[in-house]
PDB file with SEQRES, HELIX, SHEET and CRYST1 records, atoms N, CA, C and O in Angstrom:
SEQRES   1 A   74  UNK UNK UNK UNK UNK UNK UNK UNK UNK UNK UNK UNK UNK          
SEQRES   2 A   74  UNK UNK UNK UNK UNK UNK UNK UNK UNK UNK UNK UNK UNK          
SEQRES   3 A   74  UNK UNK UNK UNK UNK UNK UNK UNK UNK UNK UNK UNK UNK          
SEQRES   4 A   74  UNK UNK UNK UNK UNK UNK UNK UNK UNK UNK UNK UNK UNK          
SEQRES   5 A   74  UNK UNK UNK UNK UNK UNK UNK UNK UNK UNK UNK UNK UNK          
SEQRES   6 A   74  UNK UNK UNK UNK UNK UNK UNK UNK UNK                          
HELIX    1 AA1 UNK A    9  UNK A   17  1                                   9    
HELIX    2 AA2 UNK A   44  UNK A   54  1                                  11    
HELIX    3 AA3 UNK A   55  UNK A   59  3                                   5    
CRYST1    1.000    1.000    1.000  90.00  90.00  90.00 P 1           1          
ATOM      1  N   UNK A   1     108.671 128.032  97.886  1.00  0.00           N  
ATOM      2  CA  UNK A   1     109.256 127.879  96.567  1.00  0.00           C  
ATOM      3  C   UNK A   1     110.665 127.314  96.689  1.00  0.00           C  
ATOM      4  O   UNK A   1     111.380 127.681  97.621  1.00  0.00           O  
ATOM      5  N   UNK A   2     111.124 126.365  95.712  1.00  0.00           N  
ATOM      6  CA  UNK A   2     112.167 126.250  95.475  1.00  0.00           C  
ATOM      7  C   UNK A   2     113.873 127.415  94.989  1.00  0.00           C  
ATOM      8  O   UNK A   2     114.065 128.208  94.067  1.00  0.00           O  
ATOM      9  N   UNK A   3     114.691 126.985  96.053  1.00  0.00           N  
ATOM     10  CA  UNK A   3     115.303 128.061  95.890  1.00  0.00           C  
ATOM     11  C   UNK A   3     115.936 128.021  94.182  1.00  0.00           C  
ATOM     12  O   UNK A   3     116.011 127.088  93.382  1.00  0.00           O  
ATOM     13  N   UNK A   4     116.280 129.292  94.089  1.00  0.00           N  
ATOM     14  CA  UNK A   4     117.255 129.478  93.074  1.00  0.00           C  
ATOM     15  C   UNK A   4     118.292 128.495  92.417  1.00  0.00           C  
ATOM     16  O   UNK A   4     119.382 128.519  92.988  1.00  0.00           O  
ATOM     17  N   UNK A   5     118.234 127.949  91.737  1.00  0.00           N  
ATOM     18  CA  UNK A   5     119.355 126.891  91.252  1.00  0.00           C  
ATOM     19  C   UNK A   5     119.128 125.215  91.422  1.00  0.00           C  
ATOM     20  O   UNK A   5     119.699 124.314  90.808  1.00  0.00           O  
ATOM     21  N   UNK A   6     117.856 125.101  92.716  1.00  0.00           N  
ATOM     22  CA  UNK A   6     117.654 123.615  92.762  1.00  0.00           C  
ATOM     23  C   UNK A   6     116.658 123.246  91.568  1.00  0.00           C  
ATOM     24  O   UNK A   6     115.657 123.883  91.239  1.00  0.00           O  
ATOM     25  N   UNK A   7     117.045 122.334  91.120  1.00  0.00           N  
ATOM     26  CA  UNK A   7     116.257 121.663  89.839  1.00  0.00           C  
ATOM     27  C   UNK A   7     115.167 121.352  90.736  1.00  0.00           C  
ATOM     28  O   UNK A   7     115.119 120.883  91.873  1.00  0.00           O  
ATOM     29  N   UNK A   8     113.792 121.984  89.407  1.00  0.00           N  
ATOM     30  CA  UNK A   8     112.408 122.052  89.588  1.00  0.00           C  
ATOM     31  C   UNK A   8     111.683 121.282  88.653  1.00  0.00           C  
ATOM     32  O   UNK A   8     110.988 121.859  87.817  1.00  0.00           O  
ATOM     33  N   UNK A   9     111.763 119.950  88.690  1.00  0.00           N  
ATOM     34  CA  UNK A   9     111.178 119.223  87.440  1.00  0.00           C  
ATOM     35  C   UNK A   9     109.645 119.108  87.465  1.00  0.00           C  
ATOM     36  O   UNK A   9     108.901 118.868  86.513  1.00  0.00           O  
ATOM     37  N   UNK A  10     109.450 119.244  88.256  1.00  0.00           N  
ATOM     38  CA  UNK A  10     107.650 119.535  87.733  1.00  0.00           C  
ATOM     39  C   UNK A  10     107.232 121.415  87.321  1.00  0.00           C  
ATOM     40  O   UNK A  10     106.186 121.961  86.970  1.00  0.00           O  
ATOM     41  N   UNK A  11     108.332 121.820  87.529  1.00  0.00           N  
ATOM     42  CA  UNK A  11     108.218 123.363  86.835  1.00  0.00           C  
ATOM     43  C   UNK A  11     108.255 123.436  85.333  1.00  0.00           C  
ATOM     44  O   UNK A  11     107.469 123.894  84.503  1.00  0.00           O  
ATOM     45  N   UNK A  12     109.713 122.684  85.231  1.00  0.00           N  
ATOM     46  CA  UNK A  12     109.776 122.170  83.509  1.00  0.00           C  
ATOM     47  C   UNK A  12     108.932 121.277  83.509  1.00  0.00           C  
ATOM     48  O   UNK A  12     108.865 121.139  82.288  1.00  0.00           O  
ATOM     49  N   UNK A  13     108.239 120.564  83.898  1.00  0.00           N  
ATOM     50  CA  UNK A  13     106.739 119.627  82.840  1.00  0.00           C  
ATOM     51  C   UNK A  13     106.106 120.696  82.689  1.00  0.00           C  
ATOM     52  O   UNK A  13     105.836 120.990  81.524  1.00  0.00           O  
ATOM     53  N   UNK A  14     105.748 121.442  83.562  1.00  0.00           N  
ATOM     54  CA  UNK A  14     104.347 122.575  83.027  1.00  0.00           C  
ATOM     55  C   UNK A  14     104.929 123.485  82.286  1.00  0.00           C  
ATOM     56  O   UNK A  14     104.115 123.844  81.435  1.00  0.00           O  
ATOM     57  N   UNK A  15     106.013 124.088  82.168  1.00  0.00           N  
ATOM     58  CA  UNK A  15     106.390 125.043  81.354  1.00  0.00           C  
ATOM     59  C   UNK A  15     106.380 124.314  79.834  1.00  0.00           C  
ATOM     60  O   UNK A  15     106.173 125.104  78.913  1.00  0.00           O  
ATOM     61  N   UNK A  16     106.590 122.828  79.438  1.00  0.00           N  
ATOM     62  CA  UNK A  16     106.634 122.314  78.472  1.00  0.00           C  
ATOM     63  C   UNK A  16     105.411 122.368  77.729  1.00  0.00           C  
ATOM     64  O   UNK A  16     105.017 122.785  76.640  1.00  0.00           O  
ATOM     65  N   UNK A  17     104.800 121.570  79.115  1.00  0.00           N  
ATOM     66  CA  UNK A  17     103.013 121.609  78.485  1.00  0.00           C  
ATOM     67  C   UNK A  17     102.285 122.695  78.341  1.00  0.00           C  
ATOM     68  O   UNK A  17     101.174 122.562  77.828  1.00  0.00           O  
ATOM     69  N   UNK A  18     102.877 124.428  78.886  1.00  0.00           N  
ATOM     70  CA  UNK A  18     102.176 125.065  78.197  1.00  0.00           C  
ATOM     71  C   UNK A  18     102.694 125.963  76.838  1.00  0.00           C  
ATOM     72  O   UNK A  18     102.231 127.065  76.543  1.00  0.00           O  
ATOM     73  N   UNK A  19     103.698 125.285  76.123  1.00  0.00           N  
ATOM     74  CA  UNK A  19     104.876 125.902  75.078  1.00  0.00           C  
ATOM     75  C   UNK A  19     103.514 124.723  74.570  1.00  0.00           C  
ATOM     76  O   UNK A  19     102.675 125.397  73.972  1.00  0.00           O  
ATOM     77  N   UNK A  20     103.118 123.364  74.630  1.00  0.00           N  
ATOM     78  CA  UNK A  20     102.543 122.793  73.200  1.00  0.00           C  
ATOM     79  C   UNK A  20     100.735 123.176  73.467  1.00  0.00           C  
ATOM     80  O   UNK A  20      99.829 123.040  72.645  1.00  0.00           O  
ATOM     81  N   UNK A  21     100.642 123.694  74.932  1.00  0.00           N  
ATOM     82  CA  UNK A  21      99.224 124.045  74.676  1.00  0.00           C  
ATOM     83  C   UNK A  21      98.881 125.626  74.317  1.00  0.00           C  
ATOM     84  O   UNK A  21      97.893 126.278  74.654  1.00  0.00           O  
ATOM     85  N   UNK A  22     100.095 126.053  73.471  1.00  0.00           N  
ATOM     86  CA  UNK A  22     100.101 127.529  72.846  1.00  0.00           C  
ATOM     87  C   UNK A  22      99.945 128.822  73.750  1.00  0.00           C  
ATOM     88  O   UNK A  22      99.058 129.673  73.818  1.00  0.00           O  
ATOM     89  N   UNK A  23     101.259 128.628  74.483  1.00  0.00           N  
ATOM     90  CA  UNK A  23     101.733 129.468  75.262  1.00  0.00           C  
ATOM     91  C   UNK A  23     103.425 129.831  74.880  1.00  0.00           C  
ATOM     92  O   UNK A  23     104.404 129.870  75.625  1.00  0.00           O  
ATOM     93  N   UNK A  24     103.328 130.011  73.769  1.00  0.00           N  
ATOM     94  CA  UNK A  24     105.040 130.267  73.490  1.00  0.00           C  
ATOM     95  C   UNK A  24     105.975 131.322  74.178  1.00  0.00           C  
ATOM     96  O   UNK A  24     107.187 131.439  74.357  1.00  0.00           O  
ATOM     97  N   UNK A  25     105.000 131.938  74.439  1.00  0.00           N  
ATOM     98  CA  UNK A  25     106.003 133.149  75.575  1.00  0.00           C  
ATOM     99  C   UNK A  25     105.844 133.060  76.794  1.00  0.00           C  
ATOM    100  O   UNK A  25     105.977 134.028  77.542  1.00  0.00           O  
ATOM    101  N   UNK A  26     105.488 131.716  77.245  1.00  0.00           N  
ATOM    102  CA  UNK A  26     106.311 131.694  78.837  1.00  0.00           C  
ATOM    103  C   UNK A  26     108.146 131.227  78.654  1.00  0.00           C  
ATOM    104  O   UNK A  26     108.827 130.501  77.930  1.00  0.00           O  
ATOM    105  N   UNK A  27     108.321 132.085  79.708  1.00  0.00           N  
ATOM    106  CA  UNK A  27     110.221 131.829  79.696  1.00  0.00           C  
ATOM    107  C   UNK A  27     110.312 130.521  80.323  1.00  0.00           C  
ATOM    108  O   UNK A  27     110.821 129.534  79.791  1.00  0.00           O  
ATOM    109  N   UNK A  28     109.469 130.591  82.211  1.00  0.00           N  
ATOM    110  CA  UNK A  28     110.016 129.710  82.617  1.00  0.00           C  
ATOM    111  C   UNK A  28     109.093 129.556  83.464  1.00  0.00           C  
ATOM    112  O   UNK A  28     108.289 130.477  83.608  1.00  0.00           O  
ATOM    113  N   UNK A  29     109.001 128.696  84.023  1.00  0.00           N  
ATOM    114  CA  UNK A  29     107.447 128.180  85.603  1.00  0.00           C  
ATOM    115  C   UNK A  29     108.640 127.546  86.818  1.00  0.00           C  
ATOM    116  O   UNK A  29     109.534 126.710  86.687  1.00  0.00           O  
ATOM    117  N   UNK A  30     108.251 128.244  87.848  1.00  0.00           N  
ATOM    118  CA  UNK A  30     108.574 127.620  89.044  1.00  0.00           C  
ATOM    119  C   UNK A  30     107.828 127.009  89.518  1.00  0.00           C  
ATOM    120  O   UNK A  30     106.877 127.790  89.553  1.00  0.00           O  
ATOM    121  N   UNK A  31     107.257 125.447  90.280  1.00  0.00           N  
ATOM    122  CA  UNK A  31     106.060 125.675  91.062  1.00  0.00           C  
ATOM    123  C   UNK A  31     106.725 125.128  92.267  1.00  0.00           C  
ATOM    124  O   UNK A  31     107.811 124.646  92.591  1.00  0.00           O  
ATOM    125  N   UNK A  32     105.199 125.519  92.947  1.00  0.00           N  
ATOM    126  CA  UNK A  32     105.762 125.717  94.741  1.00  0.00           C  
ATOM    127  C   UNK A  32     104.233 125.056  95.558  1.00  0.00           C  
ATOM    128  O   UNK A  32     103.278 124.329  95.284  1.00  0.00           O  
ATOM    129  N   UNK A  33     104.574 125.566  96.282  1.00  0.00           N  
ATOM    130  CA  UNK A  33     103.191 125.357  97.052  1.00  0.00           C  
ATOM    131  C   UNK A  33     102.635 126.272  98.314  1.00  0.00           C  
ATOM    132  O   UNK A  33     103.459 127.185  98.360  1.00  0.00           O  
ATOM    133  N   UNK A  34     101.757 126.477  99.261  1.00  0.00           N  
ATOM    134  CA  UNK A  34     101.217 127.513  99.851  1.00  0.00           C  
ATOM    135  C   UNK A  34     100.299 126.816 100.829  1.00  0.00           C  
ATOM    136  O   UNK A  34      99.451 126.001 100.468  1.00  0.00           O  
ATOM    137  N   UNK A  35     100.549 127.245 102.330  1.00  0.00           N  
ATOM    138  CA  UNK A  35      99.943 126.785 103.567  1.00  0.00           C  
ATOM    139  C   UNK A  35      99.056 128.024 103.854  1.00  0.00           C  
ATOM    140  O   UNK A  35      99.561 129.147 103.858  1.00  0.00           O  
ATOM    141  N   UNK A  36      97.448 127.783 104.147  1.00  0.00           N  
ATOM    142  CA  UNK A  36      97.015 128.597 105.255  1.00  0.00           C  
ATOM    143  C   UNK A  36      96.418 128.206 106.045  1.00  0.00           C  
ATOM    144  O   UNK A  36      95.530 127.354 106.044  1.00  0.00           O  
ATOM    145  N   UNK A  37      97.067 129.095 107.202  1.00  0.00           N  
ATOM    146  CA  UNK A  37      97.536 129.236 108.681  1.00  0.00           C  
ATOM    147  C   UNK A  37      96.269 130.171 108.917  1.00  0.00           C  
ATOM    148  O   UNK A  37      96.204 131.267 108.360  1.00  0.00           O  
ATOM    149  N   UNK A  38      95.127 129.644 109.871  1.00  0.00           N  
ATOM    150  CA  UNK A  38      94.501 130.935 110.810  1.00  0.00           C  
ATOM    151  C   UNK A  38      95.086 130.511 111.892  1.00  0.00           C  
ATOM    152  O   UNK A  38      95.417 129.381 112.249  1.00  0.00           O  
ATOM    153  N   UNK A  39      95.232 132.126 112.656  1.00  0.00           N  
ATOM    154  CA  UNK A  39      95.389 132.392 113.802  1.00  0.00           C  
ATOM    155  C   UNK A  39      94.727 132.708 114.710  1.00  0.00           C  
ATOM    156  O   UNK A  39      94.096 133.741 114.484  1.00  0.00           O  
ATOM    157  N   UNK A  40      94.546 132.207 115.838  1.00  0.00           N  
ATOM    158  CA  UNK A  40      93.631 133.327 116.758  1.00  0.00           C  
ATOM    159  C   UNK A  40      94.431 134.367 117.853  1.00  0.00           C  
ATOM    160  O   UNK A  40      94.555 134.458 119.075  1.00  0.00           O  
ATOM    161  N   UNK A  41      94.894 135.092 116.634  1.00  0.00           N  
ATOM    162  CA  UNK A  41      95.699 136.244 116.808  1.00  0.00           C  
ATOM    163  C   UNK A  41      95.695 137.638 116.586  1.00  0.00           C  
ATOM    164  O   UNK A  41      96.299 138.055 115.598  1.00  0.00           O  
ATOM    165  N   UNK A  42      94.963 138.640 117.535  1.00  0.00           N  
ATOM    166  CA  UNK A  42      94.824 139.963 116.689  1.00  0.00           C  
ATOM    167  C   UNK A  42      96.056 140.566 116.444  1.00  0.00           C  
ATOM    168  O   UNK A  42      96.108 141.076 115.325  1.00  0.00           O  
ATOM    169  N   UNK A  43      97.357 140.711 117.311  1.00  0.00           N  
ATOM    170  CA  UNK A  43      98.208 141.422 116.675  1.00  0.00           C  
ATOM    171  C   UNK A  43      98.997 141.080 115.634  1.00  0.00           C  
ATOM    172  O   UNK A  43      99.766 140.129 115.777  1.00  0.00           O  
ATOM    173  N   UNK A  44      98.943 141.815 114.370  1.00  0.00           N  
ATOM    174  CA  UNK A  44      99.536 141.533 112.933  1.00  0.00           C  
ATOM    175  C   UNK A  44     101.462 141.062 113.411  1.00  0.00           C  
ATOM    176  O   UNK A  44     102.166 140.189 112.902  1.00  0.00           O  
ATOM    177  N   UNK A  45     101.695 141.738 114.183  1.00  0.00           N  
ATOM    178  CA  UNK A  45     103.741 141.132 114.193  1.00  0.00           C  
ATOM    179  C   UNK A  45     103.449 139.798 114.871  1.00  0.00           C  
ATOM    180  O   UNK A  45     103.514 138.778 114.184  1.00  0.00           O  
ATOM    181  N   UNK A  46     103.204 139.739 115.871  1.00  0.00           N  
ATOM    182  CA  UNK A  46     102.861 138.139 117.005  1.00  0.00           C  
ATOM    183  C   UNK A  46     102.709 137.403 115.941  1.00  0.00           C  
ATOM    184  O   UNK A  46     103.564 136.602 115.563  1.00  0.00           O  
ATOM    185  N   UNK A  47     101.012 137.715 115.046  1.00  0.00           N  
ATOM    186  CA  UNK A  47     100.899 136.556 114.157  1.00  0.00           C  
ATOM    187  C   UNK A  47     102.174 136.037 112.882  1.00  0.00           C  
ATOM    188  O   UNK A  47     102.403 134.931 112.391  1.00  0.00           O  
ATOM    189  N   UNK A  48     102.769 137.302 112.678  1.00  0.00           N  
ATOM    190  CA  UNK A  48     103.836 137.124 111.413  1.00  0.00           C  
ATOM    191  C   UNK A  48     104.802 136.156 112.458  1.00  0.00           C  
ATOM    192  O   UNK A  48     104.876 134.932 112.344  1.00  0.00           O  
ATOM    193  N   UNK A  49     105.379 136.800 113.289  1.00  0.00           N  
ATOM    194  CA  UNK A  49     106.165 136.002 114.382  1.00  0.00           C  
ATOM    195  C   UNK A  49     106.324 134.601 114.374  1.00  0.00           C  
ATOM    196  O   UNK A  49     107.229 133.900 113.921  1.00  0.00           O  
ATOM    197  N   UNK A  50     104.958 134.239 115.135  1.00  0.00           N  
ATOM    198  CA  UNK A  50     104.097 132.707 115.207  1.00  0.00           C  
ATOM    199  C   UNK A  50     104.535 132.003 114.075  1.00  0.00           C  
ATOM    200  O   UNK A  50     105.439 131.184 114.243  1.00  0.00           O  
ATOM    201  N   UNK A  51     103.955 132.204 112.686  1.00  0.00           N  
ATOM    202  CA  UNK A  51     103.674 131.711 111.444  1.00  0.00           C  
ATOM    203  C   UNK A  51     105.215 131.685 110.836  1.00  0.00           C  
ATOM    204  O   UNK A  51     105.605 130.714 110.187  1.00  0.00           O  
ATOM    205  N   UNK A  52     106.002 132.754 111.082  1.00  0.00           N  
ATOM    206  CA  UNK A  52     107.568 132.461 110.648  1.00  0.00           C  
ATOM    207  C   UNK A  52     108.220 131.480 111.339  1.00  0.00           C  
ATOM    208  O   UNK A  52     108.629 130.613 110.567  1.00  0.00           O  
ATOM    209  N   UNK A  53     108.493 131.259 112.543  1.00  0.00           N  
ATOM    210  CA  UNK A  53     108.509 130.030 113.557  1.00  0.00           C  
ATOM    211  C   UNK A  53     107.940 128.582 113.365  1.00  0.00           C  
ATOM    212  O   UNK A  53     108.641 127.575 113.463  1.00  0.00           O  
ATOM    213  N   UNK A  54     106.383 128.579 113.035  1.00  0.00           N  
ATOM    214  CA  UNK A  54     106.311 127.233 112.454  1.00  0.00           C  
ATOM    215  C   UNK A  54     106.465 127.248 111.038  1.00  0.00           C  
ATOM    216  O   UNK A  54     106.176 126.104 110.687  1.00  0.00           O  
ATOM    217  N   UNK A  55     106.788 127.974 109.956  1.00  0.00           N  
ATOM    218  CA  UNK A  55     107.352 127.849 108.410  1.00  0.00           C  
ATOM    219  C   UNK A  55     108.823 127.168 109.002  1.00  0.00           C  
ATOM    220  O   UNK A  55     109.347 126.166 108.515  1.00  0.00           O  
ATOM    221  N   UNK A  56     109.274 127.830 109.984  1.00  0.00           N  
ATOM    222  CA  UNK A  56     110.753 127.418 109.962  1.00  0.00           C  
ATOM    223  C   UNK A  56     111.154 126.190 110.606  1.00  0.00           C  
ATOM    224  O   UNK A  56     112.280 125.723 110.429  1.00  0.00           O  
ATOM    225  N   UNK A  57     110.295 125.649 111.339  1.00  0.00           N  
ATOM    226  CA  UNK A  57     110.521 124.157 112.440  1.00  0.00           C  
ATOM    227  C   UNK A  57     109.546 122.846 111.839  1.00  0.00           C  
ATOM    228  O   UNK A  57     109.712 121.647 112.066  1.00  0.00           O  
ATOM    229  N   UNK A  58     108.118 123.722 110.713  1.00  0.00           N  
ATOM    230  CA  UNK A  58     107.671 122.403 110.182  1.00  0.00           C  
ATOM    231  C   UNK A  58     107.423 122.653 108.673  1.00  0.00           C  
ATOM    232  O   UNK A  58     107.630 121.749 107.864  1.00  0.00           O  
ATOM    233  N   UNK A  59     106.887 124.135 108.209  1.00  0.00           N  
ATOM    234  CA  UNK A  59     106.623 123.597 106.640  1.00  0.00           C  
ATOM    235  C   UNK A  59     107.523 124.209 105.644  1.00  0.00           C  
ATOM    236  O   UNK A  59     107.077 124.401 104.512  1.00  0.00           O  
ATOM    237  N   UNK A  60     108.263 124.411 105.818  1.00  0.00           N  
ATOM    238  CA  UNK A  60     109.402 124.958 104.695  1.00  0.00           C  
ATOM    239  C   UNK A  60     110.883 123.809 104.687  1.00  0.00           C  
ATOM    240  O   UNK A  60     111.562 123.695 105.708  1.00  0.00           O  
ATOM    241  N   UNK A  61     111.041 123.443 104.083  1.00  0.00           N  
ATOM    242  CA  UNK A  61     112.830 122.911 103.821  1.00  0.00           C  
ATOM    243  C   UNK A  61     113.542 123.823 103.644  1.00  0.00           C  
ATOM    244  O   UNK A  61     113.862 124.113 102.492  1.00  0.00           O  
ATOM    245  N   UNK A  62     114.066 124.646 104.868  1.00  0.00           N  
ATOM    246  CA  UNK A  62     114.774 125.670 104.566  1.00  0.00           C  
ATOM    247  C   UNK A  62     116.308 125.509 103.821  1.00  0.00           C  
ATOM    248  O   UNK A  62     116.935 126.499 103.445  1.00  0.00           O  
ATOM    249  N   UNK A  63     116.665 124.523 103.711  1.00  0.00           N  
ATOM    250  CA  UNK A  63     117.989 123.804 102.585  1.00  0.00           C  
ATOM    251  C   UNK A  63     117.571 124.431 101.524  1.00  0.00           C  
ATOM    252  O   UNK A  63     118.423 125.262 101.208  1.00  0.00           O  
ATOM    253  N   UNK A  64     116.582 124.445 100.743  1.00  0.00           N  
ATOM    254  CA  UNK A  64     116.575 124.506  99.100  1.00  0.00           C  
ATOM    255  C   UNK A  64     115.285 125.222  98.923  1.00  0.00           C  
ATOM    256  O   UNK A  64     115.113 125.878  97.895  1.00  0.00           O  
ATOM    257  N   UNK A  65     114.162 125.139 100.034  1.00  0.00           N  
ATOM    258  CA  UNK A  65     113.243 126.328  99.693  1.00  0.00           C  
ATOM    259  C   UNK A  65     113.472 127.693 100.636  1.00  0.00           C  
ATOM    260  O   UNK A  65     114.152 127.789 101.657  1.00  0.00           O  
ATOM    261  N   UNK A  66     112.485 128.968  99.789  1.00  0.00           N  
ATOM    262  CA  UNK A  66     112.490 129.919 100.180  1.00  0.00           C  
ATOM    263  C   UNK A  66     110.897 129.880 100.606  1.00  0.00           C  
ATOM    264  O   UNK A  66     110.254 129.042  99.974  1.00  0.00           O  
ATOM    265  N   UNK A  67     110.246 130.553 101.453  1.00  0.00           N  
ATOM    266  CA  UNK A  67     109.135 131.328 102.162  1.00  0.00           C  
ATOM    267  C   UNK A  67     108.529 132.711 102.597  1.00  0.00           C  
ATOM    268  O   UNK A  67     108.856 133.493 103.490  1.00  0.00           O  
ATOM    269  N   UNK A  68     107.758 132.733 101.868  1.00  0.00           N  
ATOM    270  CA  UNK A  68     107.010 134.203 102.166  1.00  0.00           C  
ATOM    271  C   UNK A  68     105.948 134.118 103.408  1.00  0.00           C  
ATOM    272  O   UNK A  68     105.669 132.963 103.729  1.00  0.00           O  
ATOM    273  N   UNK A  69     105.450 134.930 103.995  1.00  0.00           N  
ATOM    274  CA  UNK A  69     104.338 134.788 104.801  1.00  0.00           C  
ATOM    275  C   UNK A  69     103.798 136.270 104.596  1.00  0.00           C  
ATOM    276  O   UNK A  69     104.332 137.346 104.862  1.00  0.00           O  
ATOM    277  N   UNK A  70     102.334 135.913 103.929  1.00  0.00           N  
ATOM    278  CA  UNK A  70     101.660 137.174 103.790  1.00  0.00           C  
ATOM    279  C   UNK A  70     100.095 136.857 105.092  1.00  0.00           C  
ATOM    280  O   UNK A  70      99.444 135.841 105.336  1.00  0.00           O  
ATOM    281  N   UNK A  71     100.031 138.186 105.600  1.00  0.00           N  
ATOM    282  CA  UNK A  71      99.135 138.109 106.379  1.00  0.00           C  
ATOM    283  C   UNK A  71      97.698 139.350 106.072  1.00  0.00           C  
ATOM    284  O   UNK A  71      97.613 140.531 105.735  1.00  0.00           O  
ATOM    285  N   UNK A  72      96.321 137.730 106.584  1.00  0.00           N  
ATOM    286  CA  UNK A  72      95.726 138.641 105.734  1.00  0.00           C  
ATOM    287  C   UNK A  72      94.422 139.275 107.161  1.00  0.00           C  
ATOM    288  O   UNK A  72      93.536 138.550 107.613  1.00  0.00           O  
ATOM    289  N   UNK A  73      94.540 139.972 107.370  1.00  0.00           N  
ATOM    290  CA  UNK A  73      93.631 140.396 108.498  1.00  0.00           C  
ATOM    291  C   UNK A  73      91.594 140.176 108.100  1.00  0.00           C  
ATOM    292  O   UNK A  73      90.827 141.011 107.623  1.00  0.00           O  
ATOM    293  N   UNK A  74      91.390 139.135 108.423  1.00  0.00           N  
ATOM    294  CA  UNK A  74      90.027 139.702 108.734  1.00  0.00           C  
ATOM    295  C   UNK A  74      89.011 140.014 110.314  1.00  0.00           C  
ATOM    296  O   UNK A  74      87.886 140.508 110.238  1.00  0.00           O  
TER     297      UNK A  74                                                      
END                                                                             
């Protein structure tokens, strides 16, 4: 996601378009986007580890975005 304060102009198009497609009570839309990562990794920290490491060297712009990494065990 885009951090806090950097202008999100495709957040405001959709927040616009859903104020005229009768959504009057949205405040505001951020949008972002979302990578998944399998691992062939059983331990849950290693894999968080791993996956924080490449968010941070290839898919995040850490300048102006922020990153979550949720891990999902199957």
């Amino acid at each position: 996601m885009l951090k806090n304060g950097v202008l999100d102009p495709q957040g405001k198009a959709i927040e616009g378009a859903l104020g005229t497609l009768g959504f009057p009570n949205v405040a505001s839309v951020r949008q972002g986007k979302f990578f998944e990562v399998e691992l062939d990794e059983k331990d849950a920290a290693i894999a968080r580890a791993t996956i924080d490491d490449i968010s941070k060297k290839l898919l995040a712009n850490t300048v102006i975005e922020n990153y979550t990494i949720e891990i999902d065990e199957k």
